[in-house]
PQR file of N, CA, C, O and H, with PARSE charges and radii, in Angstrom:
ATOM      1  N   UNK A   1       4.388  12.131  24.643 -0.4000 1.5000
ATOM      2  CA  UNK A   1       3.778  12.562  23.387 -0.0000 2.0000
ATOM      3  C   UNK A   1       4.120  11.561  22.281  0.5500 1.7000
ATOM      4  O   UNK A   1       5.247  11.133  22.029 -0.5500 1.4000
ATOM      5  N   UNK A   2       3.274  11.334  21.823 -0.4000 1.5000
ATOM      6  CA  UNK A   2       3.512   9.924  20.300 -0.0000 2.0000
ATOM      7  C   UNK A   2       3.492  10.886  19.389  0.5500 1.7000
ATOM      8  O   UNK A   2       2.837  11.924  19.286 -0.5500 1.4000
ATOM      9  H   UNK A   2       2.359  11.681  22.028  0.4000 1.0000
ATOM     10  N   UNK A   3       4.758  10.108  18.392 -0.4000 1.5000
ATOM     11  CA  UNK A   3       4.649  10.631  16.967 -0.0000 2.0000
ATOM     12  C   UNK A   3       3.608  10.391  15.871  0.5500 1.7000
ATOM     13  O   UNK A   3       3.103   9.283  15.692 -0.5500 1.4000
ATOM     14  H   UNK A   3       5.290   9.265  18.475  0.4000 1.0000
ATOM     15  N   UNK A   4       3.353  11.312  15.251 -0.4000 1.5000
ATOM     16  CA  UNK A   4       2.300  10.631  13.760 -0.0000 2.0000
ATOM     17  C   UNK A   4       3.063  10.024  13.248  0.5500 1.7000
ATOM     18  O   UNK A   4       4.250  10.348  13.290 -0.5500 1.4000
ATOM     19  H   UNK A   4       3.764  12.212  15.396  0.4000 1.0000
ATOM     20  N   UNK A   5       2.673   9.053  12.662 -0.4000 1.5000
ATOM     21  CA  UNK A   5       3.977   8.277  10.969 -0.0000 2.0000
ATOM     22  C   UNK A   5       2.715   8.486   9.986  0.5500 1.7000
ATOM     23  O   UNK A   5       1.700   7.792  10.030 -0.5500 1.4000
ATOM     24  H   UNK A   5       1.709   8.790  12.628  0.4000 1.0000
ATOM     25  N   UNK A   6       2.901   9.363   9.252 -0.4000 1.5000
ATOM     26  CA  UNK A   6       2.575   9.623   7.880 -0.0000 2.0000
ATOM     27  C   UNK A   6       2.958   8.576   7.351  0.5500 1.7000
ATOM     28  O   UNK A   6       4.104   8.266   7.678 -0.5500 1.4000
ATOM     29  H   UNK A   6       3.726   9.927   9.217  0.4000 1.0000
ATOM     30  N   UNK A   7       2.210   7.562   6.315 -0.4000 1.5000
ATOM     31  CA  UNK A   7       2.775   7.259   4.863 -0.0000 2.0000
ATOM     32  C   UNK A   7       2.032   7.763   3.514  0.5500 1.7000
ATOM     33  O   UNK A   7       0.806   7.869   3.490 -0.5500 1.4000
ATOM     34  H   UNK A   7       1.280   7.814   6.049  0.4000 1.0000
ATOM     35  N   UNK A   8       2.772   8.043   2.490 -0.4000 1.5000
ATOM     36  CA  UNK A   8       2.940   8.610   1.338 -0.0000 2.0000
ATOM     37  C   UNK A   8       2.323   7.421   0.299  0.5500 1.7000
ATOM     38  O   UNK A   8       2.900   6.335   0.243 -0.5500 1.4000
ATOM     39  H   UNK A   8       3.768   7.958   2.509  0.4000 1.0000
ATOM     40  N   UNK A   9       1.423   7.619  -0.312 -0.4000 1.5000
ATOM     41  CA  UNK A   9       1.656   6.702  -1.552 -0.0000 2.0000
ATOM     42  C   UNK A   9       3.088   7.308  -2.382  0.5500 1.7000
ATOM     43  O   UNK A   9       3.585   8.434  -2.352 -0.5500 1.4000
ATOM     44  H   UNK A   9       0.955   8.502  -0.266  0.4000 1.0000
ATOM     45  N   UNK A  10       3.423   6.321  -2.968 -0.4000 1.5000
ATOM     46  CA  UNK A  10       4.513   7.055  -3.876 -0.0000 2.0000
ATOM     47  C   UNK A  10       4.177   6.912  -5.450  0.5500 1.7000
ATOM     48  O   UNK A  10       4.801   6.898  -6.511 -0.5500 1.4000
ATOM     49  H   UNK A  10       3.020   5.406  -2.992  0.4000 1.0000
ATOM     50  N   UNK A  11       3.137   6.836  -5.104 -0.4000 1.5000
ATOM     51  CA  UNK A  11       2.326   6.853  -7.087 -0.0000 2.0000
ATOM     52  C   UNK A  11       1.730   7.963  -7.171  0.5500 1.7000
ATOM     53  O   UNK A  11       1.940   8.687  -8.144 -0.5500 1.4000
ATOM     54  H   UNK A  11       2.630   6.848  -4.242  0.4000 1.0000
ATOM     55  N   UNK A  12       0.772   8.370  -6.065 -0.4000 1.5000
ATOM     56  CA  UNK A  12       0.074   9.509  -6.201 -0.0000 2.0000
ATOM     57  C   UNK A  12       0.322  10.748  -4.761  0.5500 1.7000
ATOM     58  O   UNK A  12      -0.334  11.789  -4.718 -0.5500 1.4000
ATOM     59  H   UNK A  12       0.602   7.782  -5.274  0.4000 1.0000
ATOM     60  N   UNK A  13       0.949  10.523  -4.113 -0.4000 1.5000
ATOM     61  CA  UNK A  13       1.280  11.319  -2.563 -0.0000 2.0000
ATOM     62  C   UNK A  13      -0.109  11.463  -1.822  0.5500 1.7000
ATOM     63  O   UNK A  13      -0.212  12.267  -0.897 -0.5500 1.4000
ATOM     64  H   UNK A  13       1.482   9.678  -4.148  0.4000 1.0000
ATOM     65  N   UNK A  14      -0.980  10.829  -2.151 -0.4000 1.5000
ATOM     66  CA  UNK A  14      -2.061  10.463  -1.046 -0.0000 2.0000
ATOM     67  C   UNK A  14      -1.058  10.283   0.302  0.5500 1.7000
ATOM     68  O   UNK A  14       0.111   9.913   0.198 -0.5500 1.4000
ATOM     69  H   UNK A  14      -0.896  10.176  -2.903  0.4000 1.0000
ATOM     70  N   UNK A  15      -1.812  10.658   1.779 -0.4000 1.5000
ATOM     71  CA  UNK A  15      -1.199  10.419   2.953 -0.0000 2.0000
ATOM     72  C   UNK A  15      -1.946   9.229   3.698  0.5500 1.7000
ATOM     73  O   UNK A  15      -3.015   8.824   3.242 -0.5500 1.4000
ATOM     74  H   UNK A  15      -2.762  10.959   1.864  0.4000 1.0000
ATOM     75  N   UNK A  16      -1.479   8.755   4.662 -0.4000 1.5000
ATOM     76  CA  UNK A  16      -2.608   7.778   5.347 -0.0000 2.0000
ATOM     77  C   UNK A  16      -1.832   7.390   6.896  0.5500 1.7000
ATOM     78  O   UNK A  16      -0.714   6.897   7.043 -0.5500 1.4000
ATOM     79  H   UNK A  16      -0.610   9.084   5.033  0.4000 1.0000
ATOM     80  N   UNK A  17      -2.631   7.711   7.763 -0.4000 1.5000
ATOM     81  CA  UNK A  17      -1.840   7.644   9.036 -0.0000 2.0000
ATOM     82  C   UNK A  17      -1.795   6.136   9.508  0.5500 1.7000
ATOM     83  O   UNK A  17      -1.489   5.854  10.667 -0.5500 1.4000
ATOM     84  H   UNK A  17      -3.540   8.112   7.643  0.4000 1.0000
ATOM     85  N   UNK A  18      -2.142   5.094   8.479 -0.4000 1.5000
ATOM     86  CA  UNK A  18      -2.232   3.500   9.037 -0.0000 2.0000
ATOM     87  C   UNK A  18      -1.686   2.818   7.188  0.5500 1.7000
ATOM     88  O   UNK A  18      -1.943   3.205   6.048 -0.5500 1.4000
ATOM     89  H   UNK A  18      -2.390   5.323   7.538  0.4000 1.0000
ATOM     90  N   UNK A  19      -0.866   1.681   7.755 -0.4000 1.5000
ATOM     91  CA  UNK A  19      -0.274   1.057   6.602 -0.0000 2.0000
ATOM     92  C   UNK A  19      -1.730  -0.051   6.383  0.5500 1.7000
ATOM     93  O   UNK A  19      -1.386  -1.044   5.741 -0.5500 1.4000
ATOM     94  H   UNK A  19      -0.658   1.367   8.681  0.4000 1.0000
ATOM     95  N   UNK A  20      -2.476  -0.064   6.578 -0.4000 1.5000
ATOM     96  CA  UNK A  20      -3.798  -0.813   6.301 -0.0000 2.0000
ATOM     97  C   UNK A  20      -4.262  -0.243   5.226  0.5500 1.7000
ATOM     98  O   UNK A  20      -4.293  -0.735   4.098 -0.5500 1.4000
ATOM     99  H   UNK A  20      -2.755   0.742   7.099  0.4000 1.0000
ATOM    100  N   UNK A  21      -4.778   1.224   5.694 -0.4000 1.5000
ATOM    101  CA  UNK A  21      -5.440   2.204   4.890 -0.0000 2.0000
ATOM    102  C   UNK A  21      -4.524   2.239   3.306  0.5500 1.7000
ATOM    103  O   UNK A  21      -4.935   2.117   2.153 -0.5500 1.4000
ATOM    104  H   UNK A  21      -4.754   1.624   6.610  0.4000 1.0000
ATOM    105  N   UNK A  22      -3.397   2.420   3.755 -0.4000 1.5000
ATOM    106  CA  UNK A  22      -2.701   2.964   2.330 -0.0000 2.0000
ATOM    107  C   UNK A  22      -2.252   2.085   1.717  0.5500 1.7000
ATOM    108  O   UNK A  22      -1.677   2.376   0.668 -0.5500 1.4000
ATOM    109  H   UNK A  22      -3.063   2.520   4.692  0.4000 1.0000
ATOM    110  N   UNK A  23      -2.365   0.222   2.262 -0.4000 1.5000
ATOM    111  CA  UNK A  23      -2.057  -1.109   1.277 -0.0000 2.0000
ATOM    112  C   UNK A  23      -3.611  -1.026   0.688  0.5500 1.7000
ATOM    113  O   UNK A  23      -3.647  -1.604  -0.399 -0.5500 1.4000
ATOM    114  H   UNK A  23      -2.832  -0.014   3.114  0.4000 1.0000
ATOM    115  N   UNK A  24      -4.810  -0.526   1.042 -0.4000 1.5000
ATOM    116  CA  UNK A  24      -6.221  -0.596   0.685 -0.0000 2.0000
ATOM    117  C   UNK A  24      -6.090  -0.232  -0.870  0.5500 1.7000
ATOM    118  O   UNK A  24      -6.153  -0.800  -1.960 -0.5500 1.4000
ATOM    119  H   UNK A  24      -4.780  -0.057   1.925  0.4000 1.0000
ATOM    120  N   UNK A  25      -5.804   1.445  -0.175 -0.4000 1.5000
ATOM    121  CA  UNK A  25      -5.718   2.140  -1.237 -0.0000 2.0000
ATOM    122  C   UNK A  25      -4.525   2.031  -2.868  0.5500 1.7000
ATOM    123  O   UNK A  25      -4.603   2.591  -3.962 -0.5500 1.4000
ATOM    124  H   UNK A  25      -5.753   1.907   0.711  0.4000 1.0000
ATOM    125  N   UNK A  26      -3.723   1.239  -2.402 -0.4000 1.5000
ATOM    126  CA  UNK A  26      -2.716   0.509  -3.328 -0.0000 2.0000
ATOM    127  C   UNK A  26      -3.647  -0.205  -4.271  0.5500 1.7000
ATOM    128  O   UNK A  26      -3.909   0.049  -5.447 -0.5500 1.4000
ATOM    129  H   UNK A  26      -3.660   0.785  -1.513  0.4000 1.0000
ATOM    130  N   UNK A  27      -4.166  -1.341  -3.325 -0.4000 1.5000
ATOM    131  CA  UNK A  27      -4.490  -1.984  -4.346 -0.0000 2.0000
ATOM    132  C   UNK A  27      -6.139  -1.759  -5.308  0.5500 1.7000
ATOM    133  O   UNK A  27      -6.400  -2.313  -6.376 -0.5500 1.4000
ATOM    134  H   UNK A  27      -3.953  -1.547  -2.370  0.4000 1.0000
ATOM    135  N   UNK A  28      -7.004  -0.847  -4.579 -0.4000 1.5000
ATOM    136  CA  UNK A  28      -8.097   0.220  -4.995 -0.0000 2.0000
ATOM    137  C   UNK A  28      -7.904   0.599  -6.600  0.5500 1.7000
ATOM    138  O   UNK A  28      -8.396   0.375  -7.706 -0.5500 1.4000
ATOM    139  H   UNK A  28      -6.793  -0.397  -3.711  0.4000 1.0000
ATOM    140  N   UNK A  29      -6.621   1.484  -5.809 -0.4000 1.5000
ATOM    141  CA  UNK A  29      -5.854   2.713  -7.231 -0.0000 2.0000
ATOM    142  C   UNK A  29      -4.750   2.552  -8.407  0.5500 1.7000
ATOM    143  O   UNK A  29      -4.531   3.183  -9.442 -0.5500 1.4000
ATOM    144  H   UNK A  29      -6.221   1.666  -4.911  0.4000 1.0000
ATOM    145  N   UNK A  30      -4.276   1.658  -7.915 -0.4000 1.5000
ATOM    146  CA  UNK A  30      -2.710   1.224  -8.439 -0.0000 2.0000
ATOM    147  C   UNK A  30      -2.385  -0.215  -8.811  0.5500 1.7000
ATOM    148  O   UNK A  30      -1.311  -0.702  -9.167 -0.5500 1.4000
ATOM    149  H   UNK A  30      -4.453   1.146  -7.075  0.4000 1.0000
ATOM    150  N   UNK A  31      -4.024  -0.984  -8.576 -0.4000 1.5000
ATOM    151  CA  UNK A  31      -3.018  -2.611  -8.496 -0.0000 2.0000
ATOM    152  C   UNK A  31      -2.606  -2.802 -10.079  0.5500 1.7000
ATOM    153  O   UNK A  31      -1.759  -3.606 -10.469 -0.5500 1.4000
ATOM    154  H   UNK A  31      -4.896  -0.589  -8.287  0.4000 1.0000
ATOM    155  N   UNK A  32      -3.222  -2.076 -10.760 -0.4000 1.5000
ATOM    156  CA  UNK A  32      -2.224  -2.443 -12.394 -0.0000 2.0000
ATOM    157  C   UNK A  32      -0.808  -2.290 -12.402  0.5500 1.7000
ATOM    158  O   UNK A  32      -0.065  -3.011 -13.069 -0.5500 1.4000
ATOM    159  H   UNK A  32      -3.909  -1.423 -10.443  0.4000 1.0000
ATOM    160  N   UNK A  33      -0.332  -1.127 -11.484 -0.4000 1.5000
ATOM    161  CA  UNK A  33       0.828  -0.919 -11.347 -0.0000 2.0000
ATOM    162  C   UNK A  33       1.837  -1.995 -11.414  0.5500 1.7000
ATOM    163  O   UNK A  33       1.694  -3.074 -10.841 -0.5500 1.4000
ATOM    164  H   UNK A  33      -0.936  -0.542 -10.942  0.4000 1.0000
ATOM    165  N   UNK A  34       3.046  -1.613 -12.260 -0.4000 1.5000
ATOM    166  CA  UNK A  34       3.729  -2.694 -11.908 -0.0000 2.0000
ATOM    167  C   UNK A  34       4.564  -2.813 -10.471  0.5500 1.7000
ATOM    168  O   UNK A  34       4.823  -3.867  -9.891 -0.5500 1.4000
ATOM    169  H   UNK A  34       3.162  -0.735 -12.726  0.4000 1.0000
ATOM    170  N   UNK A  35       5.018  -1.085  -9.924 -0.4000 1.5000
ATOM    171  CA  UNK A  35       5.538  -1.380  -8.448 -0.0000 2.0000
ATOM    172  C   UNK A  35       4.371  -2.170  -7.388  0.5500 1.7000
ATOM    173  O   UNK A  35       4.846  -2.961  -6.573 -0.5500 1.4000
ATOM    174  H   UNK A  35       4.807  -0.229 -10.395  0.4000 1.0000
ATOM    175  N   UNK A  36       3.121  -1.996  -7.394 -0.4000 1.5000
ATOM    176  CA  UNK A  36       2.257  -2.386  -6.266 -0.0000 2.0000
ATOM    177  C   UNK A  36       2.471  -3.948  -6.885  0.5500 1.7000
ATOM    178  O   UNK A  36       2.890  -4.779  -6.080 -0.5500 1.4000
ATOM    179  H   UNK A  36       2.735  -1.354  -8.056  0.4000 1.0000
ATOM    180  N   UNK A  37       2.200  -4.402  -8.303 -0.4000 1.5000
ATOM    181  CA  UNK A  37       2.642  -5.774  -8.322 -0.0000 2.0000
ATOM    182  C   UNK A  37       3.867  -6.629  -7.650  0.5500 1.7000
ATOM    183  O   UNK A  37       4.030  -7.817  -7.373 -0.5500 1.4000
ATOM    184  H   UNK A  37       1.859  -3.727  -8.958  0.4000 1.0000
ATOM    185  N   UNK A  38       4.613  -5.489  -7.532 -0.4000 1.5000
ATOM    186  CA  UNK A  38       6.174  -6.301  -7.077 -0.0000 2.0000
ATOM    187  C   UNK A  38       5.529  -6.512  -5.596  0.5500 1.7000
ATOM    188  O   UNK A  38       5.400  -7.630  -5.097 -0.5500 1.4000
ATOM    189  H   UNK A  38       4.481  -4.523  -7.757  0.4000 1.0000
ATOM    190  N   UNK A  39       4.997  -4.859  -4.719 -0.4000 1.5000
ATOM    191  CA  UNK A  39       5.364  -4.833  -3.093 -0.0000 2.0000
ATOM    192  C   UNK A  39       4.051  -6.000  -2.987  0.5500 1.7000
ATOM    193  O   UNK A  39       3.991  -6.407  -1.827 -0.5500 1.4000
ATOM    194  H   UNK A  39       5.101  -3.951  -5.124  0.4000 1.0000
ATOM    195  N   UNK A  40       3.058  -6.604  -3.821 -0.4000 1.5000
ATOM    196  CA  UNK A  40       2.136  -7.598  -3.220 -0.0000 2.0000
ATOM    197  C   UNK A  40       2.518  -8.699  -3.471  0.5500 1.7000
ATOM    198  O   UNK A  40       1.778  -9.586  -3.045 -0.5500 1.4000
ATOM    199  H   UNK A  40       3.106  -6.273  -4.764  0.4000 1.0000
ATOM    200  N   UNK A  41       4.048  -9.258  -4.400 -0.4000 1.5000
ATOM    201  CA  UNK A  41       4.936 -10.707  -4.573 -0.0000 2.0000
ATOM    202  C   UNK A  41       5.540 -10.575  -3.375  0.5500 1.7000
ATOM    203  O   UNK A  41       5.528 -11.487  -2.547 -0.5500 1.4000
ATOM    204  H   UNK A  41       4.649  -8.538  -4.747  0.4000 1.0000
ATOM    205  N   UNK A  42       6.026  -9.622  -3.208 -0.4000 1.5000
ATOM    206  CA  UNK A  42       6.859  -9.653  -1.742 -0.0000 2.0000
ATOM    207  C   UNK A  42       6.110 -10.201  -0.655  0.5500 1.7000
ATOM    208  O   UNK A  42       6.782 -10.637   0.280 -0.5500 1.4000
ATOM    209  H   UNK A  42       6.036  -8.881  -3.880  0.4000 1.0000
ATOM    210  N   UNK A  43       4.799 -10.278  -0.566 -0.4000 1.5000
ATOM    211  CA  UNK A  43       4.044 -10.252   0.860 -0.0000 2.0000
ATOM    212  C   UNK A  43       3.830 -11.455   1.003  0.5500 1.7000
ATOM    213  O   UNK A  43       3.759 -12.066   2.070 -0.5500 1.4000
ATOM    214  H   UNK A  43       4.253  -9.924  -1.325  0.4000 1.0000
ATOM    215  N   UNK A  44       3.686 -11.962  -0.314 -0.4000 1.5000
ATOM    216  CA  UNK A  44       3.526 -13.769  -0.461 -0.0000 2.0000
ATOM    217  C   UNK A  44       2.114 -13.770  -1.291  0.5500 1.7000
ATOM    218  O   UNK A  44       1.710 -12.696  -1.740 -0.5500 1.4000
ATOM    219  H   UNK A  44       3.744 -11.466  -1.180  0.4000 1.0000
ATOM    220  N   UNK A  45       1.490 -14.765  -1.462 -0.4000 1.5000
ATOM    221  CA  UNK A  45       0.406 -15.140  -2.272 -0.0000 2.0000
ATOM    222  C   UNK A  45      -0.408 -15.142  -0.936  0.5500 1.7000
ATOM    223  O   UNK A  45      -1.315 -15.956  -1.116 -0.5500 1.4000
ATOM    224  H   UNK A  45       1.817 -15.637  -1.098  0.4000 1.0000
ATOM    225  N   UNK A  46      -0.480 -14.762  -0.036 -0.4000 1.5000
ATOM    226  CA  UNK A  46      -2.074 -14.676   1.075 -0.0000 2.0000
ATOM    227  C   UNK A  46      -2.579 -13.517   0.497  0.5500 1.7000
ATOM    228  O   UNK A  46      -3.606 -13.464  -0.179 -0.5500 1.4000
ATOM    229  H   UNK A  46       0.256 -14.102   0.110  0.4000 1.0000
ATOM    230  N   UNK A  47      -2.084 -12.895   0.682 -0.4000 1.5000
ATOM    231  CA  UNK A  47      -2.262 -11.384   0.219 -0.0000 2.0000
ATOM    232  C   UNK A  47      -3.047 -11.299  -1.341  0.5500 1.7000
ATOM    233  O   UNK A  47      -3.666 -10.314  -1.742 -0.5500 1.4000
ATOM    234  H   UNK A  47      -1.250 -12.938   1.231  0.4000 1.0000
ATOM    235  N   UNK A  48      -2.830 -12.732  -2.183 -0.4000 1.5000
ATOM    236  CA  UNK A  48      -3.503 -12.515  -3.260 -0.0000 2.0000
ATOM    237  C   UNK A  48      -5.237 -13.026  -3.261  0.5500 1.7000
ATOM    238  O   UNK A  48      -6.113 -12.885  -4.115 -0.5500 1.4000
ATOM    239  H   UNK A  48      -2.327 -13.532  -1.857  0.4000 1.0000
ATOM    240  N   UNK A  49      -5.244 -13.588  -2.064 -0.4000 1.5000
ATOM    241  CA  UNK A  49      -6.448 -14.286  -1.865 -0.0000 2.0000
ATOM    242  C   UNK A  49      -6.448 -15.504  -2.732  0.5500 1.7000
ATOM    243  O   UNK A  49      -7.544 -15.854  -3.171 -0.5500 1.4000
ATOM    244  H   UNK A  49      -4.532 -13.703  -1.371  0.4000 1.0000
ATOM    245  N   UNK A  50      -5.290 -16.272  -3.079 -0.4000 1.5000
ATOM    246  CA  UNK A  50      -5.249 -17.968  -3.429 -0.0000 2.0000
ATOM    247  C   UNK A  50      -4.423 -18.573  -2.352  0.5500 1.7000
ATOM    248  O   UNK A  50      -4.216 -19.787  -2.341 -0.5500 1.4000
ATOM    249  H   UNK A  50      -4.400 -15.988  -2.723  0.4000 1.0000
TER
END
């Protein structure tokens, strides 16, 4: 039997059973944010599309 892994936004508690879906929705809903600004420096600049 496989586990679900839930993830949580932690801005709004949206759920999303894939970390695809809920980096989508990060940057959709939240990219003004300053936390989603930090977790998309962390990922590197691919992620910024330059």
């Amino acid at each position: 039997m496989q586990a679900i892994t839930t993830l949580v936004c932690p801005l709004c508690e949206h759920e999303y059973e894939e970390e695809r879906k809920l980096r989508r929705h990060l940057m959709k809903r939240h990219l003004k944010s300053d936390i989603v600004a930090a977790l998309i420096d962390e990922d590197g600049p691919s992620t910024r599309g330059y």
